[in-house]
C-alpha positions, 0 to 999 in steps of 0.5 A: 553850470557855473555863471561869469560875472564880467566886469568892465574895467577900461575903454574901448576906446582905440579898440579893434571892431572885433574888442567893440563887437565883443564888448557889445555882445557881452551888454557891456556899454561902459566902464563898470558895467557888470553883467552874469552870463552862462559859462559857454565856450562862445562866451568864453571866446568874446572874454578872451578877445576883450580880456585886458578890457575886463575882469571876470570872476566864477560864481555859483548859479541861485541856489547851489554853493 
């Protein structure tokens, strides 16, 4: 299974509680913060909801190419 590399990109700041909820929920507290998570549908849906505040890349799991 493919992992997200989610990377914060701008403030939450002016956001609704539902994008500050989300953020949270990611581990992501501050601009620049990255964290790896599992490609899960409700991964996928905290993403959208904070998509113009993040940039998220696909990478491969250890081990695999």
């Amino acid at each position: 299974m493919a992992e997200l590399k989610v990377t914060q990109t701008k403030s939450k700041i002016g956001g609704t509680r539902a994008q500050r909820d989300s953020l949270r929920s990611l581990g992501l507290h501050r601009i620049g913060d990255t964290v790896l998570k599992a490609d899960r549908p409700e991964i996928r849906g905290m993403i959208m909801t904070v998509r113009h505040l993040v940039t998220v890349e696909e990478v491969a799991p250890d081990g695999q190419h």
